[in-house]
N, C-alpha and C positions, 0 to 999 in steps of 0.2 A: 478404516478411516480413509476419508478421499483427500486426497492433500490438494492444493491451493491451484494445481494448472488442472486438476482432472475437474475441481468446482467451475474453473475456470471454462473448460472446455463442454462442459455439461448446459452451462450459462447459455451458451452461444447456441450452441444446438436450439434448448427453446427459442432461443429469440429468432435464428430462422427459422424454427417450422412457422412461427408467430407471421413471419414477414412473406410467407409461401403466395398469399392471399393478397395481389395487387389491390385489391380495393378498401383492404384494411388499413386505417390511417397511422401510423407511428411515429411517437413523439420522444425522443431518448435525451433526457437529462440528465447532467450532469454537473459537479462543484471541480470538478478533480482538471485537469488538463492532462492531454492524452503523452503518454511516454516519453515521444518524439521516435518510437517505432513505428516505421512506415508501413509494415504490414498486419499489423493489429490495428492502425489508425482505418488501414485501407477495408479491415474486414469491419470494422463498426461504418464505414460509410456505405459499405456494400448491405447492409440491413433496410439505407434508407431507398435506394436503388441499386438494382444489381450490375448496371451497368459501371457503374463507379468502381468494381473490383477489376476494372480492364484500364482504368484511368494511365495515361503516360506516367513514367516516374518523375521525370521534369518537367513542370506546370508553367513554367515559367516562357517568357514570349510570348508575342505577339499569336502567335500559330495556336496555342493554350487556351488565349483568351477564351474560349464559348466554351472550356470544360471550366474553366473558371467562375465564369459567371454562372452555370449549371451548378458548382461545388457553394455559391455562395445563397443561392434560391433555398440550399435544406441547410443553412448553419447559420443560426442566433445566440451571439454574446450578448448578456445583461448583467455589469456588475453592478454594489450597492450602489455607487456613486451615478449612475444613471435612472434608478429610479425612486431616488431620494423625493426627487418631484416629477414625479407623472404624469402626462394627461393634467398639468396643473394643480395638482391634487400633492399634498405632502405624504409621503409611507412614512407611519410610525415606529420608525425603527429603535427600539429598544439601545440606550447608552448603557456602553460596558461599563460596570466599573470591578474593578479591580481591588485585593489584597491578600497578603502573604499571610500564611497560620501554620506554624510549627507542629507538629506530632513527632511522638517518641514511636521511635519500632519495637515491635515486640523481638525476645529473645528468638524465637522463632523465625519471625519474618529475616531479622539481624543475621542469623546459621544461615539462609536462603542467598541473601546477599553476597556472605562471604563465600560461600561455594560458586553461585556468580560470578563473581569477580577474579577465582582462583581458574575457573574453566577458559573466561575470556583472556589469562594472560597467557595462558597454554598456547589458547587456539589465534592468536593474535601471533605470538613466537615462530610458529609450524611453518618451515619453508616449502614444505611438503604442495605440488602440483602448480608449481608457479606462480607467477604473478597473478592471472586470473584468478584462482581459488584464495592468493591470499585475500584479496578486494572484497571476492566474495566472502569469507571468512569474516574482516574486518568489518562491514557493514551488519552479517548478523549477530558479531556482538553488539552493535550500536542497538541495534533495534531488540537484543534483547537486555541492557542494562536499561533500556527507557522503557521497557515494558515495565520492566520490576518497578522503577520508581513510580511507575502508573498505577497499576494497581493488581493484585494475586490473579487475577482472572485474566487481565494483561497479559500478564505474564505466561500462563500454561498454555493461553491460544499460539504463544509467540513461541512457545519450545516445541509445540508439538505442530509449529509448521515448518513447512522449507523456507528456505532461507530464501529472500530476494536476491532476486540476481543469475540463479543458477540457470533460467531459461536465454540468458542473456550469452552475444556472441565477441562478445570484446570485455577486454579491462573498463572501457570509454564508457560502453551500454552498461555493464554492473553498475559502477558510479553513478551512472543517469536514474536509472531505476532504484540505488539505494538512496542517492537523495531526495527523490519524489515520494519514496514510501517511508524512510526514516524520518528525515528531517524535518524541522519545523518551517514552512515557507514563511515566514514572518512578514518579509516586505512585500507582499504580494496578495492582494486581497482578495483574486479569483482564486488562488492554490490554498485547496481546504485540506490537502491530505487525500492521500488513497482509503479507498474503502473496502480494505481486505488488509485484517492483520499480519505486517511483516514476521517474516521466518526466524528462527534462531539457528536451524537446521542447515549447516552449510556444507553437507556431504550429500553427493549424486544418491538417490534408490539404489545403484546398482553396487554400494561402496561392501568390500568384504570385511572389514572394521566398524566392530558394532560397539564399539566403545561408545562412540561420541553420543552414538544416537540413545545407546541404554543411559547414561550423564545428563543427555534432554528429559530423557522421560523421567528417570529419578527426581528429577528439578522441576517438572512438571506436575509430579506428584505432590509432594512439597507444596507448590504453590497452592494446590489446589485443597489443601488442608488447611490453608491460611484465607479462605474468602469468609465472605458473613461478620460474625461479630468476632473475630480475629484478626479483621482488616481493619488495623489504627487509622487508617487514614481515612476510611468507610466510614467509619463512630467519629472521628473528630468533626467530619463533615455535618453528621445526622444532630449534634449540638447546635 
């Protein structure tokens, strides 16, 4: 199985060999906003020119200006509210509408849960490797009690990943990264969410305790016996 930095690392590879070819035009969209790690931000601007991976760390000043204005020639924001009226033109933007519908859990899904929730108080308790590891801990139960409530398939992608956070080099950066992959950005209408299922996995590869990770996979299992027409909330929907 490739876990979530080697997809990650694989990604980038194509996308320079993609960008080898100066005359080839490249256009990288995105919904997400970038981390606010400066050296992942730096290596996606280095696809659009390579000189941008040499960029100063501080852009700021007078002195800056013309990498600035350089950095501003490849970067276009367009949220909804800009092009509600285009070119004069109205975009027919679909109105949400919204409501609540109840389902019952199966007995099944219900035994998934409660093992969920017994793992998360465990691994939530564990003073074990400090404050960093507990962050990191703490966010991959968030991100895997929200998987479950999502849906079985949610769910086994979310156990049988790494945990957000663990690439990360501060308590600060964990938090930064678990909120941008867990959370819901709600008040913010360009933050759609990452697009790479967050981890439940919140032990390093190299860890000699293979409890946690056989307790993922167990649960992972589980989950994955409960997709199709075992998923209540899949049938309540298809009504």
């Amino acid at each position: 199985m490739t876990d979530g930095r080697g997809t990650r690392h694989q990604r980038h590879l194509l996308m320079r060999g993609l960008t080898e070819n100066p005359d080839r035009h490249l256009i990288l969209v995105t919904a997400t906003p970038h981390s606010g790690k400066e050296e992942a931000f730096r290596s996606l601007l280095a696809l659009l020119d390579r000189d941008f991976a040499a960029l100063p760390d501080d852009l700021a000043g007078p002195t800056n200006e013309v990498h600035r204005r350089r950095l501003a020639a490849h970067l276009v924001q367009r949220r909804r509210a800009d092009i509600e009226h285009y070119l004069k033109t109205d975009t027919p933007f679909p109105q949400r509408e919204e409501s609540e519908v109840t389902y019952q859990l199966s007995p099944e899904y219900k035994k998934l849960f409660e093992r969920a929730l017994r793992y998360a108080r465990e691994l939530v308790r564990d003073p074990a490797g400090g404050l960093f590891h507990q962050r990191v801990r703490w966010w991959s139960v968030l991100a895997l009690l929200r998987s479950l409530a999502s849906s079985p398939a949610a769910a086994a992608d979310t156990l049988r990943n790494r945990a957000a956070g663990l690439d990360a080099e501060s308590v600060e950066e964990a938090d930064e990264i678990g909120r941008r992959t867990i959370l819901d950005p709600i008040d913010d209408e360009a933050a759609e969410g990452m697009d790479v299922t967050p981890g439940g996995d919140p032990e390093p590869e190299s860890t000699e305790d293979q409890k946690t990770r056989r307790q993922l996979l167990e649960m992972a299992r589980m989950a994955d016996a409960l997709k199709g027409d075992k998923d209540a909330k899949l049938q309540k929907a298809r009504r």
